[in-house]
Each structure stands twice: as C-alpha cells, then as structure tokens.
C-alpha positions as CSV (number, residue, x, y, z in Angstrom):
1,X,0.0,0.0,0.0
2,X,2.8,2.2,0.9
3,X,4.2,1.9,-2.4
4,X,1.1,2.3,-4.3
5,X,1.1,5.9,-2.2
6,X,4.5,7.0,-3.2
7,X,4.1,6.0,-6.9
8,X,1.4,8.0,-6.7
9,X,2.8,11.0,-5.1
10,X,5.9,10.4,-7.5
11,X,3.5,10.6,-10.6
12,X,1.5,13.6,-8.9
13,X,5.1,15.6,-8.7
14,X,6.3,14.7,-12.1
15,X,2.8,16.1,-13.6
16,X,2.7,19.2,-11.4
17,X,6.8,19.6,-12.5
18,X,5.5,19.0,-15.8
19,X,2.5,21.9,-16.0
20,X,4.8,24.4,-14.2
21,X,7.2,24.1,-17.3
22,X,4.7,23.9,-20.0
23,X,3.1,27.5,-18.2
24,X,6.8,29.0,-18.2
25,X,7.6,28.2,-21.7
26,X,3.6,29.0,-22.6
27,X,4.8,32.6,-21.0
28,X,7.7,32.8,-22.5
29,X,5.7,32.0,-25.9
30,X,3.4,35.0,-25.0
31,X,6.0,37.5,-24.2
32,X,7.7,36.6,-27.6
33,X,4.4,36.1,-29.6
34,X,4.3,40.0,-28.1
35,X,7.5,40.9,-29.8
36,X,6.6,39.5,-32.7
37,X,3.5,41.8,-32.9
38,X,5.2,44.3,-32.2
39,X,8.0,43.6,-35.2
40,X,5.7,43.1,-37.0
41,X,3.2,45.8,-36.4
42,X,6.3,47.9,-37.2
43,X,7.2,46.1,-40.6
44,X,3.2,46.6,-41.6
45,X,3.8,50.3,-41.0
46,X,6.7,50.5,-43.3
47,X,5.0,48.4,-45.8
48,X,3.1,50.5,-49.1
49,X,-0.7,50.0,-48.6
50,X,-2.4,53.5,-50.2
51,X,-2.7,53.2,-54.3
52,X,-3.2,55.8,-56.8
53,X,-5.9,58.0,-56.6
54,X,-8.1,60.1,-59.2
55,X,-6.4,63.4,-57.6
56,X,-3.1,62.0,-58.0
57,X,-3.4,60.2,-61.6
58,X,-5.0,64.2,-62.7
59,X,-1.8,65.5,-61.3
60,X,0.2,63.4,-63.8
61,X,1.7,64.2,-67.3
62,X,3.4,61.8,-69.5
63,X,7.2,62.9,-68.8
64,X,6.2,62.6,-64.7
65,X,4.8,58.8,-65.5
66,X,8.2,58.1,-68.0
67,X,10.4,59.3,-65.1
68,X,8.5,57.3,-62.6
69,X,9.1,54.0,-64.9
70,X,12.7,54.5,-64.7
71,X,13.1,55.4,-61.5
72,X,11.0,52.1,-60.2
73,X,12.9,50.1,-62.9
74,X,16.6,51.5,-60.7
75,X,15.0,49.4,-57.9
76,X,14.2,46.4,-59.5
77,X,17.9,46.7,-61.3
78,X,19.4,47.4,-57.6
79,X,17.1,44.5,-56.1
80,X,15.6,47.3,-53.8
81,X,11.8,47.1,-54.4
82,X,8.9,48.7,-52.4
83,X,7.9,46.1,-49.8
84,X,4.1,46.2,-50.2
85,X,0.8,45.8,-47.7
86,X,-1.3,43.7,-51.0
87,X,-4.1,43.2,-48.9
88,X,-4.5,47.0,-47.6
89,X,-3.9,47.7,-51.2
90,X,-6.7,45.7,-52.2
91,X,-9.0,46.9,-50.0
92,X,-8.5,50.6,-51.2
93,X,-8.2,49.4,-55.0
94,X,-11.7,48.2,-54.3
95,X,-13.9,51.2,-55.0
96,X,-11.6,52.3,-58.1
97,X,-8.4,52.3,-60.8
98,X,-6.5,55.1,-61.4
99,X,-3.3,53.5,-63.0
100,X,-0.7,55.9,-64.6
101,X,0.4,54.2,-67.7
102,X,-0.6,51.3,-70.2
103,X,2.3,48.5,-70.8
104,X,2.5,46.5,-73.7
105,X,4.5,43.3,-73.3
106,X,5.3,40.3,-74.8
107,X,4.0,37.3,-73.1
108,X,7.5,36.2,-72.0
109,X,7.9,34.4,-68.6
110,X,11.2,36.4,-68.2
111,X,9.9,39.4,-68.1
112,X,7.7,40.3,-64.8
113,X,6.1,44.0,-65.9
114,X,5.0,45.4,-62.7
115,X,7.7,43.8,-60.7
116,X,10.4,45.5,-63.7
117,X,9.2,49.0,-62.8
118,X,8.3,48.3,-59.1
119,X,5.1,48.6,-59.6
120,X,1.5,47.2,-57.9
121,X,-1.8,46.8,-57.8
122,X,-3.6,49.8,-59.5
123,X,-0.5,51.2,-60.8
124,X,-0.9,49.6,-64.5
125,X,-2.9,48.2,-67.1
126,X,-0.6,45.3,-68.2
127,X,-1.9,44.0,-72.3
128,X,0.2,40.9,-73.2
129,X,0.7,39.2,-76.2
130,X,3.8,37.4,-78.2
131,X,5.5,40.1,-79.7
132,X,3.7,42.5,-78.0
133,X,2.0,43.6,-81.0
134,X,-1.4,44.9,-81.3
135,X,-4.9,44.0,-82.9
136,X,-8.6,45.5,-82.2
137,X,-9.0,43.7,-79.0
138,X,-5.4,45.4,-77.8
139,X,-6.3,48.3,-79.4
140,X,-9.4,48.6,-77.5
141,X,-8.1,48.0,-74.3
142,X,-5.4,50.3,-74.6
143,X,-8.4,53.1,-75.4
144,X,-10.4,51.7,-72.5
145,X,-7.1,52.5,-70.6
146,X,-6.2,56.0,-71.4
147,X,-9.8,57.6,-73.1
148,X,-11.8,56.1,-70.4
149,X,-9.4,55.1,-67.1
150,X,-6.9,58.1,-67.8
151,X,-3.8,56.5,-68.2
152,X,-1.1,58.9,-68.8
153,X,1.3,56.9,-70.8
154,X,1.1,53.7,-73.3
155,X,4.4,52.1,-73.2
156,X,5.2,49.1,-76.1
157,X,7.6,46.7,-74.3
158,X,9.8,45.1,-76.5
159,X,12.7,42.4,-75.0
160,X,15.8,40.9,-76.0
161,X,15.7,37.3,-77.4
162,X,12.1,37.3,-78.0
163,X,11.0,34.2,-78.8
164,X,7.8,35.6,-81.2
165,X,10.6,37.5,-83.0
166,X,13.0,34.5,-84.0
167,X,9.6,32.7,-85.1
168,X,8.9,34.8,-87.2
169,X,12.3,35.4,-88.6
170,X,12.3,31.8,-89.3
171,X,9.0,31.9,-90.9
172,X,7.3,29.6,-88.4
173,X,4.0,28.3,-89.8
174,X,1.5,26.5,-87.1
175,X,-2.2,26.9,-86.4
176,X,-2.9,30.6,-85.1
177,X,0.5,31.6,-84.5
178,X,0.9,32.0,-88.6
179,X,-1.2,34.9,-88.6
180,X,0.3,36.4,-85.3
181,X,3.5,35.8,-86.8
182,X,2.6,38.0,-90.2
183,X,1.7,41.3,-87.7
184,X,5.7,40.9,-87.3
185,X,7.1,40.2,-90.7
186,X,6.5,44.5,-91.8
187,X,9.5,44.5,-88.7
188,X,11.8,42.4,-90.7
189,X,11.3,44.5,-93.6
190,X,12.5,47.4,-92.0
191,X,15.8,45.4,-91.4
192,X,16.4,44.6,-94.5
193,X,19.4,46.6,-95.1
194,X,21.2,45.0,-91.8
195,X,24.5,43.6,-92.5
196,X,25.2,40.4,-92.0
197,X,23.5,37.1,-91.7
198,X,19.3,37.2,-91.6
199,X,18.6,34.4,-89.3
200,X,17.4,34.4,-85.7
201,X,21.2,32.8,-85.0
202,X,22.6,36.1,-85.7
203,X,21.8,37.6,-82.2
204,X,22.6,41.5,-83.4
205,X,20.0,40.7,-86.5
206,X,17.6,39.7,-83.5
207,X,17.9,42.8,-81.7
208,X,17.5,45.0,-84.8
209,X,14.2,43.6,-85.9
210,X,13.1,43.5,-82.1
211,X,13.3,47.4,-81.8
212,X,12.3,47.7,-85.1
213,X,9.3,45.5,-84.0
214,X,8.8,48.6,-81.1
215,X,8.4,50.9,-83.7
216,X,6.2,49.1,-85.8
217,X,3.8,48.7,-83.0
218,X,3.9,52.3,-81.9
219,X,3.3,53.4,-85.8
220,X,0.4,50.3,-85.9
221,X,-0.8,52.3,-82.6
222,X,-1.1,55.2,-83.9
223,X,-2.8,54.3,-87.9
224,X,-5.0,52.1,-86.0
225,X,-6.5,53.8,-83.2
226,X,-7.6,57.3,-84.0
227,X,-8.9,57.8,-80.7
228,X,-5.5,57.3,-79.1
229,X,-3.5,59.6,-81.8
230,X,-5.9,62.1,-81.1
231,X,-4.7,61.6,-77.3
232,X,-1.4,61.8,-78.2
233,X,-0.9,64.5,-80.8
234,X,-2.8,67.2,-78.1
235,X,-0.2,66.0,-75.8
236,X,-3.4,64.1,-73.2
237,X,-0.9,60.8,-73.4
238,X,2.4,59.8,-75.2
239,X,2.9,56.5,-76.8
240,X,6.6,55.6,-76.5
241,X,9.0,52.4,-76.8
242,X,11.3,50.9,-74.7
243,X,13.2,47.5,-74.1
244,X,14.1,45.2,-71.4
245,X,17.4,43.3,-71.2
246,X,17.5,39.9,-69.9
247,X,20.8,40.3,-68.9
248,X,20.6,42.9,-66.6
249,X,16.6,43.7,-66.0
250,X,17.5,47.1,-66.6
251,X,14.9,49.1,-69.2
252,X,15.8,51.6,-71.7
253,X,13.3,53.7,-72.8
254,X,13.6,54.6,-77.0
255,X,13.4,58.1,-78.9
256,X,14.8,60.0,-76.8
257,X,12.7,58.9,-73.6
C-alpha cells in the first residue's frame, strides 16, 4: 500500500513539474508572440498599402509617368523594391483604378512588368501578347485605358531574345500563331538593309528587328486607333518604346525617352 502511495505522489510531482514548465515556456511564448506583434506591427507600418488616386493620376503628365518607370525600374535593377501591404492595397483598390500608364509586353515568362518597374496593384494596365503587337481587342483595351481610365502613358515593351521574333524570322508556320506571326514580318522589312547574316542565330539581326518591331507597334498604334492619336498628338498621353534586357533587368526607354 505504501508503495502504491509513493508512486502516486511520484506521478502527482512529475505532472505538477510538468504543468509548471509547459506555463513558463507558454509565457515565455506569450511575451515573444508580443515581440513579434510588435516587429511586425512595425514592418506593416513600413509596408506601401495606399494606391493611386483620381487626384493624383490628374496631377500626372506623361514625362512625370516616363520618369516614374525609370526610377522604379533603378529598384528592381538594384534588387531594392517597395515592400508592399497587398491586402490593404486591395481593400482601397476596391472602389476604383487610377493607374498611370498602359504596358504593352510580350508574353514572356522572363519578363515580370510590374515587378520590372516596381510597380503594384492599381498602378498599371498590363496587355500581353507574343511580340507584343497589337490587334482590335489590344487596341481597345489600350483606349479603354487612357480615353476612359486616364492612363497617362502607353508604353510598347519590346525584350531581348524574344521568342515571337525569332519565329517569325524563321518563318514559323502552325495553327494561329501564322497569322500572329505576319503582324511581325512588316519589322523584318524594316531590317532589310542590316549587314550580316538574316537568321534568328545572328543575335545583333535579333535585336534590330526586335526594336524595329517597337516601332512598328507604336506606328500600328497610332494608324489604328484614332482615338489614341488624337490623345497623343494634343499631348493628353504619349505613346513611346522601350526594351528590357535579360541580362541585366535594366529598361531603356527609346526616342529619346
């Protein structure tokens, strides 16, 4: 009996030995659970959570929304990016979009748009397609953009090594991509006179029909879409190129830009 009473008192001291830990490291769990909040409560308040507003997107002209592109795209080159609240930014993204600038990319994996000019939500429309070149439902969008959202700025997005370019250098025939293809061939035709080898092996030939390709786009912009030349040529948006190195991530914008 005696020893039933002391196994029992030895259990009874192990499980009160037991709860008195487990409530100090509980505690200690609390106090640093705490800290946490407070680190943390102190990162949140660092973090971007406003977006643009209708005031602020009115305020904007088309050289303010070019140097704000170039000066986000010094971030993303320097790995220094705004550190974002997405879900505050959501919440006041809810009731409206007042994004400064329309970009045109291709749809290449390797090229991350609004990350590239450290960018977020409501900051951009973002059109992509291969070759970032443009039809009527492009074309529409980018007129839904500036004539009706106020975009300041339509920028055509071109990127060394494209893909759609090589394809079409090579004459790539398959399903719909033929057709897509053919809005790129008037960009070869404007490096005819490049020296050296015509073949999407010759890297330099690459490039050439690339920015060509920008041009092309902009002038295709501009033919197709009164509405948006009418923008531009009273100075309401400007419709420029520019092209992203895979290299470096850096962007350089074209004409002059």
């Amino acid at each position: 009996m005696k020893k039933i009473v002391v196994a029992f008192s030895l259990a009874m001291a192990i499980m009160v030995f037991v709860w008195s830990c487990r409530g100090s490291n509980h505690s200690g769990a609390s106090g640093a659970s705490k800290g946490d909040t407070s680190t943390v409560s102190s990162t949140h308040a660092s973090l971007r959570e406003n977006v643009l507003t209708s005031g602020e997107q009115k305020a904007l002209t088309p050289d303010l929304v070019i140097q704000n592109l170039k000066e986000g795209n010094q971030h993303y080159v320097n790995s220094k990016l705004t550190a974002n609240d997405y879900i505050g930014m959501l919440h006041h993204a809810s009731g409206g979009q007042y994004p400064e600038a329309f970009v045109l990319a291709c749809i290449d994996s390797r090229v991350p748009v609004e990350e590239v000019f450290d960018k977020a939500i409501g900051d951009l429309f973002v059109g992509r397609v291969a070759g970032n070149i443009v039809d009527e439902d492009i074309l529409g969008s980018m007129e839904y953009g500036c004539k009706v959202s106020g975009a300041r700025l339509i920028v055509v997005l071109g990127h060394q090594s494209c893909g759609a370019i090589k394809a079409a250098i090579e004459d790539e025939k398959l399903g719909n991509i033929t057709a897509m293809l053919a809005k790129i061939k008037p960009s070869m035709a404007m490096s005819k006179d490049f020296p050296g080898e015509h073949t999407a092996e010759n890297h330099a030939f690459v490039e050439d029909v690339v920015r060509n390709n920008i041009k092309n786009t902009i002038q295709s912009i501009r033919l197709q879409s009164p509405v948006l030349k009418d923008m531009a040529d009273k100075g309401e948006i400007k419709i420029v190129g520019a092209y992203y190195s895979l290299d470096t991530g850096a962007v350089t914008f074209l004409n002059g830009n």
